[in-house]
C-alpha positions in Angstrom: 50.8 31.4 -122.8 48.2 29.2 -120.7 46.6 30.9 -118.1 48.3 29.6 -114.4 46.5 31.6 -112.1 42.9 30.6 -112.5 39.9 31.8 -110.3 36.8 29.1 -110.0 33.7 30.3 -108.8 30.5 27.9 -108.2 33.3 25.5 -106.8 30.7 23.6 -105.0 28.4 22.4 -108.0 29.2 19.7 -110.3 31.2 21.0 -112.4 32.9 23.8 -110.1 34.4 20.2 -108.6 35.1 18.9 -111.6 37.4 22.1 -112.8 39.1 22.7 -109.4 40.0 18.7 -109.8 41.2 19.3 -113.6 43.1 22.3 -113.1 44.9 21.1 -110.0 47.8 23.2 -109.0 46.5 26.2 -111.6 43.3 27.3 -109.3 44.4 30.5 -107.4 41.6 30.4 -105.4 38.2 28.7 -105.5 34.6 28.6 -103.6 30.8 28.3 -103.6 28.7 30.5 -102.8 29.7 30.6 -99.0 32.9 31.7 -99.9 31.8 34.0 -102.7 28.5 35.6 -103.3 28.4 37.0 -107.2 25.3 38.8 -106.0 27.8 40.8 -104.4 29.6 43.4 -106.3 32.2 44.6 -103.7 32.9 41.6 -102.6 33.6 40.3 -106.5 35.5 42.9 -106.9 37.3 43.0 -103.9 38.4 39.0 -104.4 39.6 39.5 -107.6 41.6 42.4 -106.7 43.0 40.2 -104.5 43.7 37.1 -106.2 44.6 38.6 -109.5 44.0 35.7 -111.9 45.0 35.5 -115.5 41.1 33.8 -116.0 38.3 33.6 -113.7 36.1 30.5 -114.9 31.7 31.2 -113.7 30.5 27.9 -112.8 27.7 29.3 -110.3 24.4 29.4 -111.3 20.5 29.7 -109.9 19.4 26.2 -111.8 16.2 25.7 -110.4 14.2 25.7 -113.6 10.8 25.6 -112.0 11.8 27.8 -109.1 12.7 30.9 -111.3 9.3 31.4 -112.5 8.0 32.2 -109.1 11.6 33.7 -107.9 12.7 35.6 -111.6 14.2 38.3 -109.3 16.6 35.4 -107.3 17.9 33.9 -110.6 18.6 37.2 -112.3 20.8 38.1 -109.4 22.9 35.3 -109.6 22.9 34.3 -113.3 23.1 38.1 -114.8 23.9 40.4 -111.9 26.5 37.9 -110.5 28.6 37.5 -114.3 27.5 41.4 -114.9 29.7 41.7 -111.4 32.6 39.4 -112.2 32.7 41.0 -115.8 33.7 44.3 -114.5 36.1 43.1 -112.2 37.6 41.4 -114.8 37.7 44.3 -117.1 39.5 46.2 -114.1 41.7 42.9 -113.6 42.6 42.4 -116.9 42.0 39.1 -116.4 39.8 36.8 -118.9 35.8 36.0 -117.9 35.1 32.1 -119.0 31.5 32.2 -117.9 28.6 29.3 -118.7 25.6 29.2 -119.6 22.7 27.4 -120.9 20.9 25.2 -123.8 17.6 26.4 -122.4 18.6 30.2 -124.3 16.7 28.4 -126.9 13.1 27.7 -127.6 13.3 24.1 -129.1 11.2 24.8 -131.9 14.2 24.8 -134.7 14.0 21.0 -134.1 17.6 20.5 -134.8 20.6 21.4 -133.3 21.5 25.0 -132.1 24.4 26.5 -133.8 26.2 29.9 -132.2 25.0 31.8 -134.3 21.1 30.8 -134.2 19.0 33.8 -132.2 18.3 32.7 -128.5 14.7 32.5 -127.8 14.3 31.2 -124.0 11.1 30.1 -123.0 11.3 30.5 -119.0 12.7 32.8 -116.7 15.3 30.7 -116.1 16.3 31.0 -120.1 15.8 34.6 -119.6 17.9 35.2 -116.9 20.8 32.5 -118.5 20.7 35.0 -121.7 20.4 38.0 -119.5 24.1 37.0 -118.4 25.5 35.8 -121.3 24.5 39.3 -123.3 25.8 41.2 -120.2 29.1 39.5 -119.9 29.6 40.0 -123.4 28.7 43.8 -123.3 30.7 44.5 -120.5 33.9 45.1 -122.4 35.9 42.8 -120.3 37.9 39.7 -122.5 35.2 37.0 -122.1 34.7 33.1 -123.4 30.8 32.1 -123.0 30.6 28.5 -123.3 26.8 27.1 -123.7 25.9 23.2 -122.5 23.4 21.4 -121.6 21.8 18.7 -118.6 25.1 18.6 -117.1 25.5 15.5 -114.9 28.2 13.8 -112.4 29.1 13.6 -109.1 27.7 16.7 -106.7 24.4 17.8 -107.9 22.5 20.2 -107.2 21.2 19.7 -103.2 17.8 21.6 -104.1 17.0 18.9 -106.7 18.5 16.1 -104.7 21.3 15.7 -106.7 22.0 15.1 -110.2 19.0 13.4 -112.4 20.7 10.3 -112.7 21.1 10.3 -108.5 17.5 11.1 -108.5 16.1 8.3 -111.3 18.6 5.6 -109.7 17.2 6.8 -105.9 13.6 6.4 -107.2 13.9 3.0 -108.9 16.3 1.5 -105.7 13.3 2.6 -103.0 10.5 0.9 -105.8 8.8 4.0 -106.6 7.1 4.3 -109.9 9.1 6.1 -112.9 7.5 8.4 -115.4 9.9 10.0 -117.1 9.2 12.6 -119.8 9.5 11.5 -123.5 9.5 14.6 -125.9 12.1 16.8 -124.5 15.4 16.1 -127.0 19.0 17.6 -125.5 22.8 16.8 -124.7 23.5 14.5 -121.6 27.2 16.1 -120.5 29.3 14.8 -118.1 30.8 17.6 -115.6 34.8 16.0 -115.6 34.0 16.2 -119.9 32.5 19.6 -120.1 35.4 21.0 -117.6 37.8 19.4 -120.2 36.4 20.5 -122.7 36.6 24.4 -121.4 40.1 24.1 -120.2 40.9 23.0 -123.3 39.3 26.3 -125.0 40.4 28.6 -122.7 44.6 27.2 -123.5 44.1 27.4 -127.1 43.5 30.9 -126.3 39.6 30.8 -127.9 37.2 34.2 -126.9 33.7 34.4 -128.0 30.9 31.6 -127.8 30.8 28.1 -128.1 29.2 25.3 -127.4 30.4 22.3 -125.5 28.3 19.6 -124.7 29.0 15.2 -125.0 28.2 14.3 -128.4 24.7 12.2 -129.3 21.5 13.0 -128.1 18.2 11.4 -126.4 15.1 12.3 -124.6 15.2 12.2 -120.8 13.3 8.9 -120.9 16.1 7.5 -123.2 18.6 8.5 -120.3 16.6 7.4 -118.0 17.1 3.8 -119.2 20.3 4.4 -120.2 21.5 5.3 -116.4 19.7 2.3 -115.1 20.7 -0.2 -117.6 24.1 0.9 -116.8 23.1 0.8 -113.1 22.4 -3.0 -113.8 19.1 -1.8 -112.1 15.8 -3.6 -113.7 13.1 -1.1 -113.4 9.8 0.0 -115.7 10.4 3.8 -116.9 7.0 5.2 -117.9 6.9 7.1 -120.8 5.2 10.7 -120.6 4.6 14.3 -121.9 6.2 17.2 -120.4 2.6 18.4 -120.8 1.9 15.6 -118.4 3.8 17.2 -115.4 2.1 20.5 -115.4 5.7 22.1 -114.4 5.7 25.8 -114.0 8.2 26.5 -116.5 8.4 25.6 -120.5 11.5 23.8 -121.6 12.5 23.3 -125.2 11.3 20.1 -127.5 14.9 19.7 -128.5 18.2 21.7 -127.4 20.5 19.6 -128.7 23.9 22.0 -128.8 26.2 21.8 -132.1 29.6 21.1 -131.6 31.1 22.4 -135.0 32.7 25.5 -133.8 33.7 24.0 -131.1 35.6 20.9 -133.3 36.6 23.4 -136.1 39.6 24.9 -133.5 40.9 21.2 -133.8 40.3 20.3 -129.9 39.1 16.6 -129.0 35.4 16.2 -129.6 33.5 14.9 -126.4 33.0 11.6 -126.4 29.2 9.9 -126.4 27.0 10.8 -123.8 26.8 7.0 -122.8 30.2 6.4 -122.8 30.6 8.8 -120.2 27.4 7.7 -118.5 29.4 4.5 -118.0 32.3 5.5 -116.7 30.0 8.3 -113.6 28.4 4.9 -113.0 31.5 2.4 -113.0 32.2 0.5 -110.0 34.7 2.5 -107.6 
């Protein structure tokens, strides 16, 4: 049976929004961060205890990529302490851990795409910290699905980055600012109302383990770039650069493109294109 009493943490994100919307009359109880710190071990505990939910799905996360390499101890508290916290207090619960997590597990190098059973090698502390919480989640002993993606996008981003990167790119281009956009970095463009589809649709077929879900295709973040403004109907120049070129603290991977097999093997409806549902974040209201 379906689990009706769902639990949704990182409510406040992209696709903490996009679930609560999805799972309507299902959520038991959601919140950001205000409402719920999972740095906080009591008070985990002590919401669950409370709201007893059949599944608790993790959609909080520290995603400042950058900032984690000067603030390593902030993004293990919240990406590994906080699911090491709602882990137990599932196990206690009895209820089911759905936690995500991250493409950037890898390092890149493979050059293809990442199945679930290829060994994470994360090359920042924000990779580290991403792995640190899947490994605990799935050592805790508690029933768990770990569901990896990657660049999620839609409506809600991130406030520290100024929103999503297509909010940012389309700000940048509408105020005439010059775009350089990096060229050699390969993943998944997903769409936040997708991905939540997508995990709802693993967690009622009753799946456990690790998958990945991202929307199918890939491109660089240049190639997305033009893609949001193109579909924007904005006309604007979009340099093409190195990630060398930035001189960003952290290392991300040449390609993280995720693998869907596993994922598509259960029988569930494959994500659509990336740029399909590029179009449809960007349609007209």
């Amino acid at each position: 049976m379906a689990a009706q009493r769902i639990l949704v943490t990182g409510a406040s994100g992209q696709l903490g929004q996009a679930l609560v919307a999805l799972l309507g009359p299902r959520v038991a109880w959601s919140g950001g961060s205000a409402e719920l710190d999972v740095r906080d071990a009591a008070a985990v505990s002590e919401r669950v205890a409370r709201v007893r939910p059949d599944a608790l799905v993790n959609a909080s996360a520290y995603n400042k990529v950058d900032g984690a390499e000067s603030e390593a101890s902030e993004a293990l508290a919240v990406n590994a302490a906080g699911p090491a916290h709602l882990a137990r207090a599932c196990r206690e619960s009895g209820a089911l851990l759905v936690h995500v997590s991250s493409d950037y597990v890898f390092d890149g190098a493979a050059g293809r795409a990442y199945t679930e059973d290829d060994p994470p090698r994360p090359i920042s502390a924000y990779g580290a910290s991403k792995l640190a919480g899947e490994t605990l989640v799935a050592a805790s002993g508690c029933e768990h699905l770990l569901v990896r993606t990657s660049g999620v996008f839609g409506a809600g981003g991130s406030r520290a980055k100024g929103g999503s990167f297509v909010d940012r790119i389309l700000a940048r281009a509408r105020s005439g600012q010059p775009l350089r956009v990096v060229a050699d970095q390969v993943f998944s463009p997903t769409y936040a109302p997708d991905l939540a589809r997508g995990i709802v649709a693993l967690l009622d077929h009753g799946a456990r383990g690790l998958f990945h879900v991202t929307n199918a295709g890939e491109c660089s973040w240049h190639g997305f770039a033009v893609a949001a403004l193109r579909r924007a109907g904005i006309e604007a120049p979009v340099e093409e650069i190195r990630a060398a070129d930035l001189g960003l603290p952290a290392r991300r991977p040449a390609c993280s493109v995720l693998s869907n097999a596993r994922y598509a093997a259960l029988g569930l409806p494959v994500l659509r294109g990336w740029d399909a549902a590029l179009a449809e974040f960007l349609a007209p209201d």
